[in-house]
C-alpha positions as CSV (number, residue, x, y, z in Angstrom):
1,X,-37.2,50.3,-5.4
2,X,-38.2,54.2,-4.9
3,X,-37.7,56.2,-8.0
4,X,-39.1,59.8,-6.8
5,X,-39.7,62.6,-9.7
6,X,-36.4,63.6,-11.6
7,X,-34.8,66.5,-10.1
8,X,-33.5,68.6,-13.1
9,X,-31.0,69.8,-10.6
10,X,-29.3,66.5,-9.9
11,X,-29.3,65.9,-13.7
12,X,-25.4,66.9,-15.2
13,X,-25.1,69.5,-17.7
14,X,-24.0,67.5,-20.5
15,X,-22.1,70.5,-22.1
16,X,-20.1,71.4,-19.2
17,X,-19.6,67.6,-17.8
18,X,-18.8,67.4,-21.9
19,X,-16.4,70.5,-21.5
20,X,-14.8,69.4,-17.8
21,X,-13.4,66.0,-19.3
22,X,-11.9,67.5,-22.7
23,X,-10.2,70.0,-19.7
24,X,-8.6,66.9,-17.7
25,X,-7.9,65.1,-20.6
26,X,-5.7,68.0,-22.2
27,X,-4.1,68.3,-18.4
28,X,-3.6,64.6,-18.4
29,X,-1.7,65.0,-21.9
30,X,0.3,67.8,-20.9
31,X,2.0,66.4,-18.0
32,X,5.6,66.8,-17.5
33,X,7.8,64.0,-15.9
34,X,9.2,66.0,-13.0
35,X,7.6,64.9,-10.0
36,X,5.1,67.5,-9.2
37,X,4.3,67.0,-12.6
38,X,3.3,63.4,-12.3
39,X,1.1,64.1,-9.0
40,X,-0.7,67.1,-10.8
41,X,-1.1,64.3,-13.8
42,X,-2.3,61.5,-11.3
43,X,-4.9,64.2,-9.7
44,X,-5.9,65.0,-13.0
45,X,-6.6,61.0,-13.8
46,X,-8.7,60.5,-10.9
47,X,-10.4,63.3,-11.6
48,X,-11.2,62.3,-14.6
49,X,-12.5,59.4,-13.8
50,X,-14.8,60.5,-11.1
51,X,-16.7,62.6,-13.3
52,X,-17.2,59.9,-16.4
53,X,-18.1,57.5,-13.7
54,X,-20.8,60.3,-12.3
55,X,-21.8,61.0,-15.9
56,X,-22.5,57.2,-16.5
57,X,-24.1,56.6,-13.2
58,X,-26.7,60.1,-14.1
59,X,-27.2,58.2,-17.1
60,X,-27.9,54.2,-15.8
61,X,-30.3,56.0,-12.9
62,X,-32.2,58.1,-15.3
63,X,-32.7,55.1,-17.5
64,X,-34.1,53.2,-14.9
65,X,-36.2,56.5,-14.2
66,X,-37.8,56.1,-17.6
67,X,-37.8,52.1,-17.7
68,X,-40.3,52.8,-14.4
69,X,-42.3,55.8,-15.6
70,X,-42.7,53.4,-18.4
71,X,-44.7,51.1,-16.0
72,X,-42.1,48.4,-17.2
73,X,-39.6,47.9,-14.4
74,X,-41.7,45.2,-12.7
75,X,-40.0,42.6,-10.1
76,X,-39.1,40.6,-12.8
77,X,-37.6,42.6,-14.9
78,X,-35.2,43.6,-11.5
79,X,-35.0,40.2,-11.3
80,X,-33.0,39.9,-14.5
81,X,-31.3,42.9,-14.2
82,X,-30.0,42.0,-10.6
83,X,-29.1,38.3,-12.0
84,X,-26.8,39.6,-14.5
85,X,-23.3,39.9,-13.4
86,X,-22.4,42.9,-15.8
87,X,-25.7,44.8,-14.8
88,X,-25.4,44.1,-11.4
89,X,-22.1,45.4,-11.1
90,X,-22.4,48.7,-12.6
91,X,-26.0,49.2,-10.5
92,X,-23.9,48.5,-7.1
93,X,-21.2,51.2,-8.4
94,X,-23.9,53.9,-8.7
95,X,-25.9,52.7,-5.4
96,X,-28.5,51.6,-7.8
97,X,-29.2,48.0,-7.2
98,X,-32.5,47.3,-6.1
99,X,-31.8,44.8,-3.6
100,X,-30.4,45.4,-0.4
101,X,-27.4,43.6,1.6
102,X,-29.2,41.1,3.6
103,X,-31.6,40.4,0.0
104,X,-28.5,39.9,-2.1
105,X,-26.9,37.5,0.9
106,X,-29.7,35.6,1.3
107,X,-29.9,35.3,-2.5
108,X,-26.2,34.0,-2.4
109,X,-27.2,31.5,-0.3
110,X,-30.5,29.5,-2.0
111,X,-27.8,30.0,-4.8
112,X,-25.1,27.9,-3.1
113,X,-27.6,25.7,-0.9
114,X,-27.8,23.0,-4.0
115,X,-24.3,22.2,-3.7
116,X,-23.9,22.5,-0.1
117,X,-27.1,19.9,-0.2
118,X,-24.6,17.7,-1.9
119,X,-21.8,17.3,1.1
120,X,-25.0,16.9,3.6
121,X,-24.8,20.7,4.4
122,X,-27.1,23.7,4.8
123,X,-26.3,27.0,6.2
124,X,-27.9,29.7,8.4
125,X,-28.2,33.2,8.1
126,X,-27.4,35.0,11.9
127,X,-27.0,38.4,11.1
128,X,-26.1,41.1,8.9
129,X,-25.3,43.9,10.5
130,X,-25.0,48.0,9.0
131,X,-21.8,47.5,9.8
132,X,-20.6,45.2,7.2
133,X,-20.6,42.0,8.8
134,X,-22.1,39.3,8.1
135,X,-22.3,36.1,10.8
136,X,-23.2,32.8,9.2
137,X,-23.6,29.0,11.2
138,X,-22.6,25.6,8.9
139,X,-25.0,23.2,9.5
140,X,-24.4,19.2,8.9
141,X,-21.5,17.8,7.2
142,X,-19.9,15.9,4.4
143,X,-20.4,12.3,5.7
144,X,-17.8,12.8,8.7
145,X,-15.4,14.2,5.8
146,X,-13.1,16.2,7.7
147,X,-12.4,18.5,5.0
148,X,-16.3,19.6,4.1
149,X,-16.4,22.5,6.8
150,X,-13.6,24.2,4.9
151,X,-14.9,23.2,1.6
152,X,-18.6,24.4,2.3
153,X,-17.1,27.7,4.1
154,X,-15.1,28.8,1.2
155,X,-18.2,28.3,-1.1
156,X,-20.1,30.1,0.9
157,X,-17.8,33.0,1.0
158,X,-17.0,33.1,-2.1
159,X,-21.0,33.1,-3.3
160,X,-21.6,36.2,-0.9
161,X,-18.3,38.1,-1.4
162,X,-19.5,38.0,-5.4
163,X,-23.5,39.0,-4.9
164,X,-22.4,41.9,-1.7
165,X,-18.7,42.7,-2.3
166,X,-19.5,45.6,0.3
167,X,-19.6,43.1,3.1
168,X,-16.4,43.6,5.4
169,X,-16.5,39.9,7.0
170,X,-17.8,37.5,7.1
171,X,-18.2,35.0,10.3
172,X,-18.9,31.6,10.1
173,X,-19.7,29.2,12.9
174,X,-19.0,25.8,11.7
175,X,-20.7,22.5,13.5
176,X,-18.6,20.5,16.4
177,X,-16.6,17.8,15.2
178,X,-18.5,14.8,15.8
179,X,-17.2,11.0,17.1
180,X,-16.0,8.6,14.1
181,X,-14.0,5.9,13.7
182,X,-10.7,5.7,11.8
183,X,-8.0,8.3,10.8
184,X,-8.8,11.3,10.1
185,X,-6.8,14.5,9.0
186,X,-8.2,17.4,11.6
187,X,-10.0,20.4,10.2
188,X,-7.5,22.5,11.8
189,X,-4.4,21.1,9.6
190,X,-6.3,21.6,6.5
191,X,-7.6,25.0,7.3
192,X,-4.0,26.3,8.1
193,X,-3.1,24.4,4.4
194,X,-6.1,26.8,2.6
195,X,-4.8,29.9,4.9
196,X,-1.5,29.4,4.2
197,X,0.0,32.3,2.2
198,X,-2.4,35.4,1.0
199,X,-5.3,33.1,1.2
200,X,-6.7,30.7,-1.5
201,X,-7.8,31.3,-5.4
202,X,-10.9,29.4,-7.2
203,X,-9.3,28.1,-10.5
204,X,-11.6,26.3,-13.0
205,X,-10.8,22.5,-13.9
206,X,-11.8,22.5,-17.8
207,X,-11.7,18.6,-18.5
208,X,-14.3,17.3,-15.5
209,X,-17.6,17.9,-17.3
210,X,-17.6,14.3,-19.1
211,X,-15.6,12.7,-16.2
212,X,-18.1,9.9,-15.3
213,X,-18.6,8.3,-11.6
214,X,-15.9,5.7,-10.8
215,X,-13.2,7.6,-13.0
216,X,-10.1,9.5,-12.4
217,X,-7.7,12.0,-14.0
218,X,-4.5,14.0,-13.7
219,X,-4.8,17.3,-14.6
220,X,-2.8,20.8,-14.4
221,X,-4.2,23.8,-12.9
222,X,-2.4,26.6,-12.4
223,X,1.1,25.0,-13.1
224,X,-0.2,22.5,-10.1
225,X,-0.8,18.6,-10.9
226,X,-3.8,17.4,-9.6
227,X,-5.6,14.3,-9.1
228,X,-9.3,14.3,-9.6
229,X,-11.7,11.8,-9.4
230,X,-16.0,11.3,-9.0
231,X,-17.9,9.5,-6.8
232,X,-21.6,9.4,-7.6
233,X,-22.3,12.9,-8.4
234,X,-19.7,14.1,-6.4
235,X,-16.1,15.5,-7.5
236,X,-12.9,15.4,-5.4
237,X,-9.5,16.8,-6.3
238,X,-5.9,16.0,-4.5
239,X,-2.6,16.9,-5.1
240,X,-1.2,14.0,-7.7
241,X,0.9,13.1,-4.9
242,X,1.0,10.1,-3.0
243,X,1.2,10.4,0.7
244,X,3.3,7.8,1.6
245,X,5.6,7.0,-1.8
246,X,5.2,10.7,-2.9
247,X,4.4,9.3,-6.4
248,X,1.8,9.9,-9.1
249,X,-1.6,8.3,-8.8
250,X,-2.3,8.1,-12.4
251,X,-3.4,5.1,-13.2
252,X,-5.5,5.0,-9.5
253,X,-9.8,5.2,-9.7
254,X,-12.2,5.2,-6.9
255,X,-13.5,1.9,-5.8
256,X,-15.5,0.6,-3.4
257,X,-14.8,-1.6,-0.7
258,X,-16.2,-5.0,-0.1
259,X,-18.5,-5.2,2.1
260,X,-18.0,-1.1,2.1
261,X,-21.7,1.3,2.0
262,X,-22.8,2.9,-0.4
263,X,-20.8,5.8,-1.8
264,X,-17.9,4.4,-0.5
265,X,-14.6,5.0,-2.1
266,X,-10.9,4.1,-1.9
267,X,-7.6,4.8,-4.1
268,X,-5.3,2.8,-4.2
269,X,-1.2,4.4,-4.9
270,X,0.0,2.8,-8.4
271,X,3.7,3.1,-6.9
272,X,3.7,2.0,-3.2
273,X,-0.3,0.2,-2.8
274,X,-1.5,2.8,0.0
275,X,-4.8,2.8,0.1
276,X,-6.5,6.4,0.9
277,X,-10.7,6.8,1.5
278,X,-11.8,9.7,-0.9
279,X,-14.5,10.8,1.3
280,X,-12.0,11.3,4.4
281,X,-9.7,13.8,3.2
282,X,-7.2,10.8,1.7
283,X,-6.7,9.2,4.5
284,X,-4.6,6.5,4.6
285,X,-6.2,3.1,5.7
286,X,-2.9,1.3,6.1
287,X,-0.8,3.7,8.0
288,X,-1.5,6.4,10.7
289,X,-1.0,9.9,10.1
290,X,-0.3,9.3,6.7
291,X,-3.1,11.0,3.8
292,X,-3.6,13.1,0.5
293,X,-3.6,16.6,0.1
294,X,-7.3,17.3,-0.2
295,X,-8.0,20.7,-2.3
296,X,-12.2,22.0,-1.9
297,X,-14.1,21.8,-5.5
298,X,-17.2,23.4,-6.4
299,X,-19.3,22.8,-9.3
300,X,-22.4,24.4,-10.2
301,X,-23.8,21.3,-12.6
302,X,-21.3,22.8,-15.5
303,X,-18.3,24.0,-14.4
304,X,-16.0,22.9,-11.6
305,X,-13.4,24.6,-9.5
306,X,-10.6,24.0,-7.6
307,X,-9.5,26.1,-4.8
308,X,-5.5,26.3,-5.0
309,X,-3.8,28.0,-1.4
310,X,-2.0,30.5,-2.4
311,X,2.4,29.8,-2.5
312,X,1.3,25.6,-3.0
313,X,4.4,24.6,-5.3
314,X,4.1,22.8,-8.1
């Protein structure tokens, strides 16, 4: 991070910057309700707040100035001020963060890489370019889940869109489907279920933490009813919702097979005895076409989240 010799002439005169805001704040107050009234008012707003926001950028950069004069603004104190969400924030405002695009994405992807590890996934950085985009390839999957493409993908997204929210778009190339055996629920249909609406929102699922491998619970998120159970380490959310009696699977928990491999996992409907694999997307074992309504989780060893489509009624 350059930090060239203070220029007294980019610093802001504090009495005038001082004197310019008391001005727009007194215009602000004064306005009328007539309509030219309220635009002068709204010009006077932004005004406003372009010239607080300079004064407390000046301010942030010069104390960074004097943190490095200081000989104290090492890579690991920019380490910590980059990992803090607040900090890091207000430094990308001003232009001040001290790491670049492509640093900050790859960041967001060692970041995310743990839990991606978890389906059987990795991804790989393509390209950023200085136009805003940013072109990413999924690598592996979930076990043959069906579902893990879109799961991983929105992760992904969402880790980047939170460390370089200046990145436009974000293209993902995501592995070729590969031969199995049994029904499965195509990646298509459950793409068009997560971009259904204005898109989908991560919502956190407060009562998983002590939710032990082998157990189940229905839950509300969001005024939505969901069924979430663990598998090993892993978590897995439906809709409570059976897909062949429409009723409720509480009362259902993951169990495995006989004769089934390891981290196998079935449900079985309360109401109508469909059986659904956990690790496929729900799909039913006793009737084609039939399955769950999968919803992606991510959990960063404390907290989980669901990630609800937007317009999904309750």
């Amino acid at each position: 991070m350059d930090h060239p010799a203070q220029d007294e002439q980019l610093v802001p005169d504090l009495r005038a910057t001082g004197e310019r805001i008391d001005a727009l704040l007194e215009a602000v107050a004064a306005g009328g309700v007539g309509p030219g009234n309220r635009a002068r008012s709204r010009a006077c707003a932004e005004d406003l707040v372009r010239t607080v926001t300079d004064l407390y950028g000046a301010g942030l950069e010069r104390l960074l100035e004097i943190v490095y004069d200081s000989g104290r603004l090492d890579e690991e104190l920019l380490g910590l001020l980059a990992a803090d969400e607040l900090v890091a924030s207000l430094l990308l405002v001003h232009g001040l963060h001290p790491y670049d695009v492509r640093t900050r994405v790859e960041q967001a992807l060692e970041g995310v890489r743990p839990y991606l590890g978890t389906h059987g996934g990795d991804v790989e950085l393509l390209e950023v370019t200085d136009q805003g985009a940013v072109r990413l390839r999924l690598l592996g999957s979930c076990e043959g889940c069906p579902s893990s493409s879109v799961t991983l993908e929105l992760a992904v997204q969402d880790a980047i869109e939170a460390a370089a929210p200046e990145v436009l778009t974000i293209e993902v190339e995501t592995p070729a489907p590969t031969a199995t055996t049994g029904p499965l629920i195509p990646v298509d249909s459950l793409r068009a279920r997560l971009d259904s609406g204005s898109g989908a929102a991560w919502h956190r699922l407060p009562t998983t933490a002590n939710l032990a491998s082998g157990q189940a619970l229905v839950t509300t998120v969001a005024d939505v009813e969901l069924f979430v159970c663990r598998v090993g380490s892993d978590l897995f959310a439906f809709r409570d919702r059976c897909g062949r009696c429409a009723g409720s699977l509480a009362g259902a928990g993951p169990v495995r097979r006989l004769g089934g491999p390891t981290g196998d996992a079935t449900l079985r409907c309360p109401g109508c005895g469909a059986r659904f694999e956990v690790r496929r997307a729900g799909a039913c074992l006793d009737q084609d076409g039939v399955h769950l309504h999968p919803l992606p989780v991510l959990t960063d060893g404390h907290e989980a989240s669901v990630a609800l489509p937007a317009g999904v009624p309750a």
